[in-house]
N, C-alpha and C positions, 0 to 999 in steps of 0.2 A: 500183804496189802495194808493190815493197821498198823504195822510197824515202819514201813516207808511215809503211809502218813501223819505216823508220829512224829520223824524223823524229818519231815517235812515242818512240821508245826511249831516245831523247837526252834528252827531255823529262823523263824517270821522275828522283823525288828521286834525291837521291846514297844512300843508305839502301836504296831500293828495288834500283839499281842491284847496291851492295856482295850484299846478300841474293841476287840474281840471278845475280850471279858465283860464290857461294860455290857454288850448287847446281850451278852448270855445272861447279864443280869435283869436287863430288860425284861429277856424270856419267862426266866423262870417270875420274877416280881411281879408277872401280866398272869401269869397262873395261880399266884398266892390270893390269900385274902385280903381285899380292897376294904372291904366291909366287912361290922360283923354288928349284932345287938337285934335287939328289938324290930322289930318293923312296924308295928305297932304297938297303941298299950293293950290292945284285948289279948295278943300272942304271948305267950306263957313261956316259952323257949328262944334262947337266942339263935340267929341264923348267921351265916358267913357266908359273903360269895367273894366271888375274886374279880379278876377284870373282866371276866371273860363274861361277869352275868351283873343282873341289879340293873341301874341305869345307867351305864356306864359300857354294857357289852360291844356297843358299835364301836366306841372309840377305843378299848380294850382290842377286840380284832383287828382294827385298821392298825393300832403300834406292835401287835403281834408282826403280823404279815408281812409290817414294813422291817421291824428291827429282824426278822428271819431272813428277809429278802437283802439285807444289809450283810448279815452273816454269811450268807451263803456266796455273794461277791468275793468271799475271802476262801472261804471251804470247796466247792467247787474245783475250783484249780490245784487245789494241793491233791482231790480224790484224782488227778489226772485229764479230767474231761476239761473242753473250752470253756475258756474267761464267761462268764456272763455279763460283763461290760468290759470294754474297752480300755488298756492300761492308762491312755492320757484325761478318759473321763471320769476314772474309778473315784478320785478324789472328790470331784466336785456332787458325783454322785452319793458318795456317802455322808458330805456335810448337807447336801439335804434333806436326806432322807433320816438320820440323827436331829438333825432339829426338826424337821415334823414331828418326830416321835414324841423328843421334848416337848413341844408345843402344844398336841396332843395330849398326853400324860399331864402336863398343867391346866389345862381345860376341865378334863374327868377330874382332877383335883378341887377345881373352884366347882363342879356339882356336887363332890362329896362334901363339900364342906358345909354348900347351902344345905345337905340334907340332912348333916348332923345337929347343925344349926335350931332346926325344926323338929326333930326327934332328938330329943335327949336320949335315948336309949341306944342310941347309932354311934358307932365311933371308927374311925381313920385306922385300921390297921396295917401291918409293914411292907404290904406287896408295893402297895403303893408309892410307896420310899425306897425301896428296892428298886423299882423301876424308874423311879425320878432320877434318883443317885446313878444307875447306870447310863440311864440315859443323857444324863447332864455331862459323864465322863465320856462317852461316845461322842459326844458330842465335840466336845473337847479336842480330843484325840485327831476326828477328822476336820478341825478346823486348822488343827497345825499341821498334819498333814499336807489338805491342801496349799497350805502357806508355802510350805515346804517346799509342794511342786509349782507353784507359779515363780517363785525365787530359782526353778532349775531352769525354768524355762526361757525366763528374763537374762539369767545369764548367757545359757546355749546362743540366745537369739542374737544379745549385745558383741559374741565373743569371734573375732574372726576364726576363719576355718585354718588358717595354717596356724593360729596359736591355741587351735585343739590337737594340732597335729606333733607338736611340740610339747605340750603335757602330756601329753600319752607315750612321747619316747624318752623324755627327761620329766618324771615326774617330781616334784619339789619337797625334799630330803626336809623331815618335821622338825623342827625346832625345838627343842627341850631344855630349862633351864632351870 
């Protein structure tokens, strides 16, 4: 079973792949530490929390939930079981739920900042760059993706049916020079 779907995973474009990675960086950078220092001056110890806590937890689970539910679009059908969206929506579905997360993930950013701002003892730690950076390449990924499938589509639509019938039996010998 984990070796078929390894053997499945290897297979994924490099595109697919890259997309795939970012969101797992998503993942784990939404678990790391967001925060860390002071919380106030009478607290004697530093604290750390990550996305998932502080002021930040809402929007930390909402990019959770979304970049897993991103992920799982792609993991899903390699474990065998049905698509969980549809292959001509897949695209459009990922490039939005990639920039929510961004979108997101920059929000919780402009509150950490206002909070460092105002506590000196507060500072920006890497979960949260973790998640921006993947997030931003996810983002990336499925924006040319989708590009990608509205240019198959534009073609298909533009392209008469007996000159798909004709590349398919005489396909066009690649040029190399």
């Amino acid at each position: 079973m984990t070796s078929a779907f390894l053997r499945k995973l290897l297979t994924l474009d490099l595109e697919e792949k890259i997309l795939n990675s970012g969101l797992v960086a998503v993942l784990v950078g939404v678990l790391s530490p967001w925060m860390s220092g002071r919380t106030s001056l009478i607290d004697e110890g530093d604290s750390a929390f990550s996305g998932l806590g502080f002021h930040t937890s809402f929007i930390g689970l909402a990019v959770f939930c979304i970049a897993l539910y991103t992920l799982l679009i792609t993991l899903v059908p390699l474990f065998g079981k049905s698509a969980l969206i549809r292959r001509e929506y897949r695209a459009t579905v990922r490039l939005l739920a990639t920039g929510a997360t961004t979108m997101l993930i920059v929000a919780a950013l402009s509150v950490l900042v206002n909070i460092t701002l105002q506590s000196p003892g507060m500072e920006i730690r890497f979960g949260a760059y973790l998640a921006l950076i993947g997030s931003i390449v996810a983002t990336l990924y499925a924006y040319l993706e989708h590009r990608d499938e509205h240019r198959k589509a534009a073609r298909a639509f533009f392209q008469h049916p007996e000159e798909r019938a004709e590349e398919a039996k005489n396909p066009e010998p690649s040029t190399k020079e």
